[in-house]
N, C-alpha and C positions, 0 to 999 in steps of 0.2 A: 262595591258601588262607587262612581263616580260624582262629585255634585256636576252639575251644566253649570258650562261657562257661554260665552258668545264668540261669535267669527262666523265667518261664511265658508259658502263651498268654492273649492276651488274644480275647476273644470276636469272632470273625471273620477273626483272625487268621491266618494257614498254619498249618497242627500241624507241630507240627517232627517230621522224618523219622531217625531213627537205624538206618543203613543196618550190619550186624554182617557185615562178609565181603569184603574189598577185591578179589576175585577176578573172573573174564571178567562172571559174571551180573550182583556186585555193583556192579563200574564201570560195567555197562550197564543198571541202575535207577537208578542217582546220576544217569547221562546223563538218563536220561527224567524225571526228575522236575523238572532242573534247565531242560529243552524246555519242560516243561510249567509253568512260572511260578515255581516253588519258589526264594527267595531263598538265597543264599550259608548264610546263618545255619540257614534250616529244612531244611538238607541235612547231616545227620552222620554223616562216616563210621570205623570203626570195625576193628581189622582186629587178630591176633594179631600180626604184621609188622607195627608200628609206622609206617616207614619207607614201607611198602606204601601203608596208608591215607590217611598223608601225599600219596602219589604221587598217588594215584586223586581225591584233593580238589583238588591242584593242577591235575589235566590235565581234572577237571568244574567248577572253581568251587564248588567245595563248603567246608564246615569239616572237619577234623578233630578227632576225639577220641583220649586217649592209651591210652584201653582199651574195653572193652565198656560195663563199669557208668559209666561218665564219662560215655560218650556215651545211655545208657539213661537214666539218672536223671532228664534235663530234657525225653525224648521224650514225645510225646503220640502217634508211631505208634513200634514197632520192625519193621525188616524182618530178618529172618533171610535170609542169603545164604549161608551156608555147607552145608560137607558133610552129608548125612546123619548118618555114623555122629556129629560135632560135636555136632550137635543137642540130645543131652540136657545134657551138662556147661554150654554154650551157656547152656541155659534154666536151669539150676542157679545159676549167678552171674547173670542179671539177677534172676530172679524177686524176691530179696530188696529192691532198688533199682527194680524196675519200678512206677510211677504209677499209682496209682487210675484204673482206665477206661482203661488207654493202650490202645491195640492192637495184638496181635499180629500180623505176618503172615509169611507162612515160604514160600521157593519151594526146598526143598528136596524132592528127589524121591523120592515113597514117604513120606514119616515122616504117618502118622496125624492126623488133629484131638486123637484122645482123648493119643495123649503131653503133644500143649502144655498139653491143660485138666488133663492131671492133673499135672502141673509145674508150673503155676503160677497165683496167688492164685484161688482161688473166683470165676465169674462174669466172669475176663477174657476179653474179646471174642478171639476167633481166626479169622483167616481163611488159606485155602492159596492159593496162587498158584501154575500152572504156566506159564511165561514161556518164552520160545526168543528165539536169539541175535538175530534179525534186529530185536528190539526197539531195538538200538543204532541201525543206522539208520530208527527208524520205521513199518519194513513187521512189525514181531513178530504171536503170536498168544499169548495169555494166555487165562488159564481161573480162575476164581477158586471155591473153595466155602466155606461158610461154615461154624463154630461155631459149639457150642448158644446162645453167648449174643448170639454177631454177628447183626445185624439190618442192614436193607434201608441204613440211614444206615452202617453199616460198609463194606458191599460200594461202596458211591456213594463214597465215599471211596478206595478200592482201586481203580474206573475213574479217578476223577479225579487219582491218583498214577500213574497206565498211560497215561491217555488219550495222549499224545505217545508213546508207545511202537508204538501199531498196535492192532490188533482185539482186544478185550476181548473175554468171553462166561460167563455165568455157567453152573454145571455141580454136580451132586450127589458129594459127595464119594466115591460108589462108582464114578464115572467117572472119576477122576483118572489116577488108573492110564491109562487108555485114550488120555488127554492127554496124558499127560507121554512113549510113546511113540509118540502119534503126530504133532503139533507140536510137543512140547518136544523129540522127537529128531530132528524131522522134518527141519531144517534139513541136517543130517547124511546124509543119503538122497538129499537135492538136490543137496548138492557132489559125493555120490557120482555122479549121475546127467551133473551137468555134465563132471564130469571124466573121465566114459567117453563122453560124445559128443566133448568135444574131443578124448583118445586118437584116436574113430576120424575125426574130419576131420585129424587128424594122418598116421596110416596110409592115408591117401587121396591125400595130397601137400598138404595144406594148412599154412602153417607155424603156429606152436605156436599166438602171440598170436592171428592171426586168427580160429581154429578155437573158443580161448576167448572170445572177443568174439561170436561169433556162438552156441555153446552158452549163455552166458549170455543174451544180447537174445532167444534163440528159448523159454528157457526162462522169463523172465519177461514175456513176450510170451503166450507159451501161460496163466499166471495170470492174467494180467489181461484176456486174453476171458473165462476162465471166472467170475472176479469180476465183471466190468464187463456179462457179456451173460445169466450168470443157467440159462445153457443147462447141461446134466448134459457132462460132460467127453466120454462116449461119442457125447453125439451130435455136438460139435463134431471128436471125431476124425471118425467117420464123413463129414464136410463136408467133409473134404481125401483121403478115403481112394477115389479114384476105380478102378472094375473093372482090374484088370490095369496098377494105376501101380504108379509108384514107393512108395508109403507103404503101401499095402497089402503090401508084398514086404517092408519093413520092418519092420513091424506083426507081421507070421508070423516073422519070424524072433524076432523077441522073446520069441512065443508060443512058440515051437520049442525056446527055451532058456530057459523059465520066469521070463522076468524078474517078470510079474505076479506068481506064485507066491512069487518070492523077498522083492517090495517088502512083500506081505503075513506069511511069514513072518519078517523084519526085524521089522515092528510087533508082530506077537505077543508074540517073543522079549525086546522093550526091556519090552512091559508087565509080561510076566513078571518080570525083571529088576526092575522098581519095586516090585510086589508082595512080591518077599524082601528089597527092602530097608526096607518097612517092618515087616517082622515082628520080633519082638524077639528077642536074641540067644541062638540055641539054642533055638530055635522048631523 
């Protein structure tokens, strides 16, 4: 770990990153940033847990800072990692301390563009990011949209702080919502789905480990044709689902007990869920 010192960027330089949230998201952008070239010093992190930030800079190679505005002052980007409902007070103490031009970015779920532009100084760049866990090992999906005053070199900056994280994709910020439950929660729906397939090769006689080893390889096996081969999911099901087999018996009983039904009412449910969390209090 490094402590944070001050100075600025010099022209070509990395912008230094002031990472505000020591928590699962925040340790796994310190990770991606520091995959993606970002030296010891242009990685700060920041955290109410003192102790915590400390933690998360030792186990990424990062620096730490002793508070928010410490670590704010010398940023040339800020990333917000923290809660939602955080958010405002959050932007309350840096706005004061925040740099001309820096940029803000926020992967917190649901909270609006318009809260940060009306928080903080006239004309600072804002951008949203909706990020999911798998970004810690590489395979994440992220979404990013823009503020009034972020422009195309903001967003290019926001890939190239993700790019070692996984699939990047730009998106209008009336689709976030739609993101944030359906890859940002999505990762959540997969463990749910693995760990009801290994349940049932478990109640089939198979022992525990095995059952998870193979629910996981058959599930990220089944992503990677559909990424690698370009084909729509249904018609790759249909390629294994032969008259009167096995997978079509499968397949019906899924049907039978609305699993389709349910995956979709899941995603609904979380957008929704993003939706009141960005409404303001007593909305």
């Amino acid at each position: 770990m490094t402590t944070q010192g001050t100075g600025t960027t010099e022209p070509g330089a990395t912008p230094t990153v002031a990472v505000l949230g020591a928590g699962v998201m925040g340790g796994t952008l310190v990770a991606g940033l520091r995959a993606g070239g970002w030296p010891p010093a242009a990685v700060v992190v920041a955290d109410p847990d003192a102790a915590k930030a400390a933690a998360t800079a030792d186990e990424h190679g990062a620096t730490a800072a002793p508070d928010n505005r410490a670590a704010v002052s010398a940023a040339d980007v800020v990333l917000l990692a923290v809660k939602p409902g955080a958010v405002p007070a959050v932007l309350a103490d840096l706005a004061p301390v925040l740099r001309p031009g820096a940029l803000v970015v926020s992967v917190a779920a649901g909270v609006p563009l318009a809260v940060y532009e009306s928080a903080l100084p006239a004309g600072t760049p804002v951008v949203r990011v909706m990020p999911n866990t798998p970004a810690l090992v590489g395979k994440g999906a992220s979404a990013t949209a823009p503020g009034v005053a972020a422009g195309d070199e903001h967003l290019a900056l926001v890939e190239r702080m993700l790019a070692a994280t996984g699939v990047v994709v730009r998106v209008a910020e009336k689709d976030m919502d739609a993101v944030t439950a359906l890859s940002g929660s999505g990762p959540a729906y997969v463990f749910y789905v693995i760990d009801a397939l290994a349940e049932a090769g478990v109640l089939l006689g198979l022992p525990r480990d095995l059952a998870t080893t193979l629910a996981v390889a058959t599930v990220e096996g089944a992503g990677a044709m559909v990424a690698q081969t370009g084909e729509h999911p249904a018609v790759l099901r249909e390629r294994v689902s032969s008259p009167g087999g096995t997978t079509v018996a499968g397949v019906a009983a899924l049907d039978a007990h609305a699993v389709r039904a349910g995956l979709v009412a899941g995603v609904r449910a979380a957008a929704e869920r993003s939706r009141e969390l960005g409404r303001p209090a007593g909305a």
